[in-house]
Residue, then its C-alpha position, 0 to 999 in steps of 0.5 A: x111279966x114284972x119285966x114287961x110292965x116296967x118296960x111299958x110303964x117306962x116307955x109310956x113315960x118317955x113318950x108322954x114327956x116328950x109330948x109335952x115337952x118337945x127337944x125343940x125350942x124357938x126363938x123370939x124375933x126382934x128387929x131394929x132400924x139403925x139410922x145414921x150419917x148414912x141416910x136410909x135405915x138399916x135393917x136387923x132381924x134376929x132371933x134371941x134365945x134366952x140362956x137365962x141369968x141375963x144371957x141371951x144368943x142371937x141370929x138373924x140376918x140385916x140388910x144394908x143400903x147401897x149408898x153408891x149404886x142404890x139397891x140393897x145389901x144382904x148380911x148374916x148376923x150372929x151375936x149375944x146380949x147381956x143386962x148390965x146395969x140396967x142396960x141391954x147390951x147388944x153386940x152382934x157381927x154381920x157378915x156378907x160375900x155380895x158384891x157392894x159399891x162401899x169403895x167410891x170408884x170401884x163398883x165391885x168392892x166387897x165389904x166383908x165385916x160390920x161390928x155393931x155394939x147396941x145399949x139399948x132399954x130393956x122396955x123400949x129396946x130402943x137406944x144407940x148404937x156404934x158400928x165398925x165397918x172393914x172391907x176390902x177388895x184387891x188393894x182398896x181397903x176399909x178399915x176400922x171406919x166406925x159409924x154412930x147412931x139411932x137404934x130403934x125396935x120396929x115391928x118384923x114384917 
């Protein structure tokens, strides 16, 4: 009988715990216009979840501007932020397989990797940015082609 009602009392208890505090977790969703040499904005969406002690993981998904054929380009994005003197520091690769218009005189050119680094304000999220483009298709290649500009927190729709 002892047996039982500790083993009751146990499984309540699991119960109960996992009501009030459920394995899952979710993340806050943040997004960003980064502006730039290239006219229309890009766009970044990402949740951020917080590792605590300043260290925070990210994953969402951009869209780019096709600057040649008009239309827009779909990325992955994936990343981490840190504090560092006052700053966040964003740094966050995107990555897509769609087809693009980034070679002039090739319209199926595929641009396969952007490396963004963003120092932003903690209050503001708002700041710079710098961007490392590479592509490639066939024997036309991008590579190491950086882009600066405006990093600014929008509202996600």
């Amino acid at each position: 009988m002892k047996k039982l009602r500790l083993m009751f009392l146990l499984v309540s208890c699991v119960l109960v715990m996992g009501w009030i505090s459920p394995a899952e977790s979710s993340a806050l969703e943040y997004c960003w216009a980064l502006s730039g040499p290239v006219g229309s904005a890009q766009s970044v969406r990402v949740g951020v979840l917080d590792l605590g002690n300043g260290h925070f993981t990210l994953a969402g998904q951009a869209t780019y501007p096709n600057v040649l054929n008009g239309g827009v380009m779909g990325y992955m994005v994936s990343g981490n932020a840190e504090v560092r003197n006052n700053v966040l520091e964003v740094s966050l690769h995107m990555t897509s397989r769609d087809d693009v218009s980034a070679i002039p005189g090739d319209a199926n050119s595929i641009l396969t990797a952007m490396i963004i680094h963003m120092r932003v304000a903690p209050a503001t999220l708002n700041g710079d940015y710098s961007m490392m483009v590479e592509g490639s298709k066939g024997a036309y290649q991008i590579k190491g082609v950086t882009i600066y500009g405006k990093a600014t927190s929008v509202r996600c729709n």
